[in-house]
C-alpha positions in Angstrom: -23.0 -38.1 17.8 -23.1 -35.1 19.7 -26.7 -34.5 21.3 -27.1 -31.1 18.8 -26.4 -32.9 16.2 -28.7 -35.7 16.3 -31.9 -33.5 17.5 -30.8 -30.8 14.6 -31.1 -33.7 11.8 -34.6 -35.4 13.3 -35.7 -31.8 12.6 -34.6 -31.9 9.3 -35.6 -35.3 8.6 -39.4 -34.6 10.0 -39.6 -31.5 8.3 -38.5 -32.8 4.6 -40.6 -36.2 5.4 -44.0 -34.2 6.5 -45.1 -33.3 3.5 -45.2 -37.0 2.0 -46.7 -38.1 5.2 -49.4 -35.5 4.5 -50.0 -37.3 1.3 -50.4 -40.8 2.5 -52.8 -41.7 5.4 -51.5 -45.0 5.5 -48.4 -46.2 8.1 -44.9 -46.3 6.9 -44.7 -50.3 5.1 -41.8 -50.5 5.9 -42.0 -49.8 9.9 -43.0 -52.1 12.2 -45.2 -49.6 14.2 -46.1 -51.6 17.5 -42.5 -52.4 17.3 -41.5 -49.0 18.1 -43.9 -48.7 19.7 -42.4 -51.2 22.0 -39.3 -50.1 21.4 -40.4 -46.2 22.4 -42.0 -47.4 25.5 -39.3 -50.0 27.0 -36.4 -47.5 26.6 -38.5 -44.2 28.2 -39.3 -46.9 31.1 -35.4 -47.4 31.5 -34.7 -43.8 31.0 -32.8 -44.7 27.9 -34.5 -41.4 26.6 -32.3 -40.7 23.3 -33.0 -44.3 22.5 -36.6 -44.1 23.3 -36.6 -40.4 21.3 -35.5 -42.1 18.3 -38.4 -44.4 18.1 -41.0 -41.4 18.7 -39.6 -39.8 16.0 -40.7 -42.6 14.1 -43.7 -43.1 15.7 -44.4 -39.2 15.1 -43.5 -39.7 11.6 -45.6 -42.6 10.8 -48.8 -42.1 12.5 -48.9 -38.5 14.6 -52.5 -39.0 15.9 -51.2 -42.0 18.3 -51.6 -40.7 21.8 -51.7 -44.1 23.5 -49.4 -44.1 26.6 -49.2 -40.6 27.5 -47.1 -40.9 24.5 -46.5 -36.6 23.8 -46.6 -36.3 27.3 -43.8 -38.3 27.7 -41.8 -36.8 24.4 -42.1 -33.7 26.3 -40.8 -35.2 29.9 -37.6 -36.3 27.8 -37.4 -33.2 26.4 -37.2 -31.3 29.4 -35.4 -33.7 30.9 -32.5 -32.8 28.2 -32.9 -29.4 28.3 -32.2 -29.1 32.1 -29.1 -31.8 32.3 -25.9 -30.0 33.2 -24.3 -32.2 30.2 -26.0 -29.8 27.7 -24.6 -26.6 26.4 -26.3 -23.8 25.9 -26.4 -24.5 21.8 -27.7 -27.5 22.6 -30.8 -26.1 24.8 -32.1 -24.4 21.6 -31.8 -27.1 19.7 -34.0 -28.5 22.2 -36.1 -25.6 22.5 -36.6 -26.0 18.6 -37.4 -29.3 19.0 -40.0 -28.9 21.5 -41.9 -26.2 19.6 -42.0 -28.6 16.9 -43.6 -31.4 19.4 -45.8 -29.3 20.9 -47.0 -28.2 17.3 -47.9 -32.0 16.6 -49.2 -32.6 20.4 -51.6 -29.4 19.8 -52.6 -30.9 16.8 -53.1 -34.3 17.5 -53.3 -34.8 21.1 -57.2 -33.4 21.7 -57.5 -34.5 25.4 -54.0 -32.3 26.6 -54.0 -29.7 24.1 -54.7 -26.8 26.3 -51.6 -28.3 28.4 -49.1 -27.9 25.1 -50.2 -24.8 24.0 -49.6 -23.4 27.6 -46.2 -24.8 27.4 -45.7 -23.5 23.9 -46.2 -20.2 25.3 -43.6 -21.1 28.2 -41.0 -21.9 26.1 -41.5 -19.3 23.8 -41.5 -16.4 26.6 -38.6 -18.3 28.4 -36.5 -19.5 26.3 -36.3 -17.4 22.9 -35.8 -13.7 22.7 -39.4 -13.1 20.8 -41.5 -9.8 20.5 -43.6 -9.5 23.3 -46.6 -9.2 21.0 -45.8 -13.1 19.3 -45.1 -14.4 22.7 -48.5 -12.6 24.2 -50.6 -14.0 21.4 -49.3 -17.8 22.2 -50.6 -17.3 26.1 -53.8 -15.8 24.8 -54.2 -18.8 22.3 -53.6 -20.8 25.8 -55.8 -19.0 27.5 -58.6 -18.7 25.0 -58.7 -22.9 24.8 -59.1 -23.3 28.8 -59.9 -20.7 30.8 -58.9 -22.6 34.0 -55.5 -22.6 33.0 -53.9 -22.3 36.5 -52.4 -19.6 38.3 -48.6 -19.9 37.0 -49.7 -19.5 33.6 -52.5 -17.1 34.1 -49.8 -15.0 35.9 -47.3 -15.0 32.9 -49.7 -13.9 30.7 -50.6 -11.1 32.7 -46.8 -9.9 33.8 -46.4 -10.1 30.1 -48.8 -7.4 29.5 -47.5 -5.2 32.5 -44.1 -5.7 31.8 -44.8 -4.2 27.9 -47.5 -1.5 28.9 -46.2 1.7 26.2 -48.1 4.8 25.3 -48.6 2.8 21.5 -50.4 -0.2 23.4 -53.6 -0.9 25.5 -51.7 -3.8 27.6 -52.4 -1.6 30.5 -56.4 -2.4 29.9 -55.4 -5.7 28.9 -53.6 -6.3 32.0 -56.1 -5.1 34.4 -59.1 -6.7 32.3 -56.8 -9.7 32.7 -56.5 -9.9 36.8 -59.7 -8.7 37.3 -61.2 -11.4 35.7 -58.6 -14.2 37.8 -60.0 -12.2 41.1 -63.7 -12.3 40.3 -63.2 -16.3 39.7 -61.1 -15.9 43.1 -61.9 -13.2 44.9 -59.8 -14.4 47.9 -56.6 -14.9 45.8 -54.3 -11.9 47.3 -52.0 -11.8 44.3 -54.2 -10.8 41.7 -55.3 -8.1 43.8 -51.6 -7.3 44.6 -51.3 -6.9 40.6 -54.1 -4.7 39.8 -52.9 -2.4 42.7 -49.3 -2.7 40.5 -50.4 -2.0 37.4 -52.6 1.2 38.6 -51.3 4.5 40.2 -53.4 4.0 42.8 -56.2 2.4 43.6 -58.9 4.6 42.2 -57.0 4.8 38.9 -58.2 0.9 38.6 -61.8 1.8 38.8 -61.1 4.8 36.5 -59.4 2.6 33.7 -62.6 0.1 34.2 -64.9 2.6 33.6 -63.2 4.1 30.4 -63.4 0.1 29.2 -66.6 0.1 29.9 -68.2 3.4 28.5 -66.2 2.7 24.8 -68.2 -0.6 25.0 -71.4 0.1 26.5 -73.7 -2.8 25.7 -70.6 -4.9 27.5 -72.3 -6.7 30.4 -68.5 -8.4 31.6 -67.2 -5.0 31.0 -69.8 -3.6 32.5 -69.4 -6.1 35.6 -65.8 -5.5 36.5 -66.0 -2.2 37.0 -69.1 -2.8 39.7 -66.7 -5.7 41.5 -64.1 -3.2 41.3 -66.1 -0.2 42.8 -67.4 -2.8 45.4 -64.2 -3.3 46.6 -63.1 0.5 47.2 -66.3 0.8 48.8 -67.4 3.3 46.1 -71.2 2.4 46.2 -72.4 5.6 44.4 -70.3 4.9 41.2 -70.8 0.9 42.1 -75.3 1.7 41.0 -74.5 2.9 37.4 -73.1 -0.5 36.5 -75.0 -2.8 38.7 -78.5 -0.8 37.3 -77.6 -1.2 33.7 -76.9 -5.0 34.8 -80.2 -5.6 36.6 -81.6 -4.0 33.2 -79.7 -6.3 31.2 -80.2 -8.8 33.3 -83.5 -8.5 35.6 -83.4 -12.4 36.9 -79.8 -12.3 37.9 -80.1 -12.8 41.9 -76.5 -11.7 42.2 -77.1 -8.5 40.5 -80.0 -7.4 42.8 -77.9 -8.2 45.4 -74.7 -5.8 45.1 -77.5 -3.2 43.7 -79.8 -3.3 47.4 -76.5 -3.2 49.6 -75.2 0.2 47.5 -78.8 1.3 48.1 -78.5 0.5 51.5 -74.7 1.8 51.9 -76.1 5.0 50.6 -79.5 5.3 52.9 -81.2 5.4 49.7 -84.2 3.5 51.5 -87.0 3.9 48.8 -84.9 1.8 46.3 -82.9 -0.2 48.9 -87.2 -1.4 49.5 -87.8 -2.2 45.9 -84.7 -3.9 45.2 -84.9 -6.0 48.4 -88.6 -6.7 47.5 -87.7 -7.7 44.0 -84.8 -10.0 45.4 -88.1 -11.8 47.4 -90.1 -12.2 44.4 -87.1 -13.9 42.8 -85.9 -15.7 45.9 -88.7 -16.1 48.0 -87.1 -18.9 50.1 -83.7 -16.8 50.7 -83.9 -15.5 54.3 -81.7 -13.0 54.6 -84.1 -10.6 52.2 -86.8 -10.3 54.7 -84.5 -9.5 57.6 -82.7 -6.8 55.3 -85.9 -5.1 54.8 -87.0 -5.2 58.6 -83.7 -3.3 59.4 -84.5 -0.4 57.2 -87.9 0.0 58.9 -86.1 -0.7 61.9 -84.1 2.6 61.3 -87.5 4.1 60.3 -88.9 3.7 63.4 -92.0 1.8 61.8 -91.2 -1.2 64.1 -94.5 -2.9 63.5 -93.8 -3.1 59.6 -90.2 -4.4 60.6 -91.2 -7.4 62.7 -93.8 -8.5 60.3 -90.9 -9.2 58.2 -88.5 -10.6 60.7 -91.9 -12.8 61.2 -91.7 -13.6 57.4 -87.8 -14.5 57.5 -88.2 -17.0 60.8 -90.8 -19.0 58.6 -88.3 -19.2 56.3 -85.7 -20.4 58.6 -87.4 -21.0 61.9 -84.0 -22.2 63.9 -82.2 -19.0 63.0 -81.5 -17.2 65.7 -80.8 -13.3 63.9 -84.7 -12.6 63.5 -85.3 -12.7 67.1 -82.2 -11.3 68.3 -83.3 -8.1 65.9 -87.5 -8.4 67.2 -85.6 -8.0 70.7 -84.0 -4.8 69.6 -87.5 -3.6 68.1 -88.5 -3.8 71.7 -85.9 -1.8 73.2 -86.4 1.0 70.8 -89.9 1.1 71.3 -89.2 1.2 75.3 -86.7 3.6 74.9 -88.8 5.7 72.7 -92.1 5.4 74.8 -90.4 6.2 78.0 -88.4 9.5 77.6 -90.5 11.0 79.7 -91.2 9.4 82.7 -90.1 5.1 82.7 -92.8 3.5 84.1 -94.3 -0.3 84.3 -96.0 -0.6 81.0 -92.4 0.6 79.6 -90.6 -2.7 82.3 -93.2 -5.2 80.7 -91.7 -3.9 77.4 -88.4 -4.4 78.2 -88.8 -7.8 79.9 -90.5 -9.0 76.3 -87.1 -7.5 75.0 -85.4 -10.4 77.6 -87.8 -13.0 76.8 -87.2 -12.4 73.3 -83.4 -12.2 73.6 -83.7 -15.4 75.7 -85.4 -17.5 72.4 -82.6 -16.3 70.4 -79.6 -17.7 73.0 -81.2 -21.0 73.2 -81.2 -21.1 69.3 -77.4 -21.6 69.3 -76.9 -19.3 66.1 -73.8 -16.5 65.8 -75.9 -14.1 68.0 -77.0 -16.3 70.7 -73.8 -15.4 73.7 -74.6 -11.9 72.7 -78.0 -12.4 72.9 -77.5 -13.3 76.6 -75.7 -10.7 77.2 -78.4 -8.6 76.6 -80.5 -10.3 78.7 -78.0 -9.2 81.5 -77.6 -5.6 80.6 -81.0 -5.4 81.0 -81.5 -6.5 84.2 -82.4 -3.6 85.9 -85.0 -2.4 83.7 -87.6 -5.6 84.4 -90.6 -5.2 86.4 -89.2 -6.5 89.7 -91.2 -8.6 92.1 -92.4 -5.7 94.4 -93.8 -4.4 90.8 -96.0 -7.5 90.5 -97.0 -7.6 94.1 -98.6 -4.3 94.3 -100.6 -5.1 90.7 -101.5 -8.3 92.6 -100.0 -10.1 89.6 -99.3 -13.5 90.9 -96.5 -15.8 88.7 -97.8 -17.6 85.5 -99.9 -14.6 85.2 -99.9 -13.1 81.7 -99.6 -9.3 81.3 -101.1 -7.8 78.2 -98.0 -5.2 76.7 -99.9 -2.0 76.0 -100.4 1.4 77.1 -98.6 4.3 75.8 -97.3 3.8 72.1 -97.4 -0.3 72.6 -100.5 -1.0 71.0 -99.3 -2.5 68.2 -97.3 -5.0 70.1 -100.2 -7.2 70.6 -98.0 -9.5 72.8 -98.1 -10.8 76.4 -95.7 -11.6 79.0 -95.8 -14.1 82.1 -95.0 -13.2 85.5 -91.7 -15.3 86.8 -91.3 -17.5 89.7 
């Protein structure tokens, strides 16, 4: 019997015999269910599959809700495996196709621990392999997608082109489609492709943040909504439209350490120092132990030029993470400025023992091994030349392993010492 044939009348036969199954809990009599079982199980091993089919009919027929074996798992290999052969005609792939949409149909309802599997390939087959309306075929992918949200990228990816590929004037798919890849790229934000979509479904790239936005003001209360459209303005670097979202989400959400975050660098990006402070303060308060606060906030009054404030928290940040190298390489720089501010004037020893606290700072920070330390060291080189030298100590009658007090000037607040070199 022709292979069209035979899968067109199990079809038949499982659709007039469901009903009466549906009224009797109890296993066919009549069948010898771990028989074909057997039967089902020896056949697939020998890739007898039409024999082996037969028997999962009956097995299907009998008792659906047996899952032993990988048994719909392997229905559907066989399946496939059919489909594909050059031996079968093109009638013949439907009737498979048919067949499969029935399988998956009793997989998805039968088959708990790979359901989210079946209905992804329900969707499959129905996109690929039947001339459906987009809208029947989309709702299959979002029924897949809905169930497990980790899908994988194949899927995820079909789903979405589906969307694009249907985008009208009468539909939102265009929302849909850009709701749909921003969401893949926050989940994996290095993925290139979903980025490579959103930029195809847009005009341009602003046009993405634009249609972001629209979703999010028609659905104001919509923290995700709400979110995507910050991610998105991170990402063009569009840090004054980036604080509406991220301040309605610290509002929202005043715990969420993430939030603070992206809200303090926009701050930041934007020299808005005041609230840059409070944000970066309120990121301490929820994150005391997180380093990278305190040094964030000694930068700004770094920029300020109130240095002393700044190294009280680089102070702060190194007892946090005393083998970090980036708090000292930044007290260094405090000291230049302070030298370079002091000695516009006229450069004289009080501003060298500045500088060669710069070095001695610079040098702590090499021998910490951190990201900064070779250019650390180079510093210390640059700034060779601007050292007390030894004739400077010899007419002070400073002798080495001397200590010289930093002040003078505008150093006062330095309260720090350095020793006189070998």
């Amino acid at each position: 019997m022709k292979l069209h044939t035979t899968l067109y009348l199990i079809i038949i036969s499982l659709l007039i015999t469901a009903p009466i199954i549906a009224q009797d809990e109890n296993k066919d009599d009549s069948v010898n269910f771990m028989e074909e079982v057997s039967l089902w199980y020896e056949f697939h091993k020998n890739e007898d599959f039409q024999s082996s089919l037969d028997h999962g009919w009956t097995i299907i027929r009998v008792d659906p809700t047996f899952t032993k074996y990988k048994f719909y798992k392997k229905m559907d290999e066989m399946l496939w495996y059919m489909h594909d052969s050059v031996a079968t005609t093109e009638e013949e792939k439907m009737v498979v196709a048919d067949t499969l949409l029935y399988l998956y149909e009793k997989a998805i309802e039968n088959d708990e621990k790979n359901k989210n599997m079946f209905l992804a390939r329900k969707a499959y087959v129905m996109e690929t392999w039947y001339d459906l309306p987009a809208e029947e075929v989309i709702a299959a992918y979002k029924a897949a997608s809905d169930a497990d949200p980790d899908l994988g990228d194949y899927y995820m990816d079909r789903f979405g082109l589906l969307y694009i590929r249907n985008v009208s004037d009468d539909n939102d798919y265009k929302m849909k489609a850009l709701s749909h890849y921003s969401d893949l790229s926050s989940k994996d934000p290095e993925n290139e492709l979903w980025i490579s979509r959103m930029e195809q479904i847009a005009d341009d790239q602003g046009e993405l943040a634009d249609i972001l936005e629209k979703a999010w003001l028609l659905d104001k209360e919509n923290t995700e909504k709400a979110f995507k459209y910050a991610t998105m303005c991170m990402r063009l670097k569009s840090y004054e439209r980036a604080i509406v979202p991220w301040e309605f989400l610290v509002e929202k959400s005043p715990n969420v350490i993430n939030y603070w975050n992206q809200l303090a660098n926009c701050y930041d990006k934007l020299d808005r120092v005041d609230d840059a402070l409070k944000a970066y303060k309120t990121l301490i308060d929820l994150q005391p132990e997180s380093r990278d606060n305190y040094v964030n906030i000694a930068i700004i009054y770094k920029k300020l030029d109130q240095l002393s404030v700044a190294r009280s928290y680089l102070q702060k940040a190194s007892k946090v993470s005393p083998d970090w190298d980036y708090p000292y390489y930044i007290e260094a720089q405090i000291y230049e400025q302070a030298a370079r501010s002091c000695s516009k004037e006229k450069f004289e020893f009080e501003d060298k023992v500045v500088y060669q606290l710069a070095v001695d700072t610079y040098r702590i920070a090499a021998r910490k091994g951190g990201s900064y330390s070779s250019t650390a060291a180079q510093r210390v080189n640059s700034l060779a030349q601007t050292v007390p030298s030894k004739e400077d100590y010899f007419f002070r009658k400073l002798n080495a392993g001397d200590k010289v007090k930093v002040d003078g000037k505008c150093y006062d607040w330095i309260g720090r010492s350095i020793t006189v070199p070998e």
